[in-house]
C-alpha angles and dihedrals in degrees: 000000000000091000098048088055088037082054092042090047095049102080089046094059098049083059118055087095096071124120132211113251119257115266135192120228096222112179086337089304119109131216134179114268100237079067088070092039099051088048089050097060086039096055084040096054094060102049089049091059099046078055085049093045095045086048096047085237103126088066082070098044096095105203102023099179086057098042094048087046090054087047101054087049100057096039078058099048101040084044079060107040092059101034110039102014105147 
């Protein structure tokens, strides 16, 4: 039966150095962090593809719906890498 508790103790103990996650006070709410991150590539991304379609540049993209996916995804993660890296 010590072994049982010992087992069901384990995953506690590895963690106990976890952090909460940063959060944004925003009108004295507060929201995760990842929420801003993800509006800012998405915000990012559009005006990265205005910039694309006034340069004639989308026609070359080859897939667009994969290449504006990419992108959004690495406007979010680099957002979060320098503003809210922990």
């Amino acid at each position: 039966m010590k072994r049982f508790y010992s087992l069901l103790l384990l995953p506690m103990a590895l963690l106990t150095g976890c952090r909460a996650s940063p959060q944004i006070n925003v009108l004295g709410s507060f929201f995760p962090a990842w929420m801003l991150s993800i509006g800012i590539g998405v915000v990012g991304t559009l005006l990265l593809r205005r910039l694309f379609v006034r340069t004639r540049l989308e026609p070359h993209l080859g897939l667009v719906p994969l290449v504006y996916f990419c992108l959004w995804v690495l406007l979010t993660l680099a957002c979060w890498l320098v503003f809210f890296r922990v």
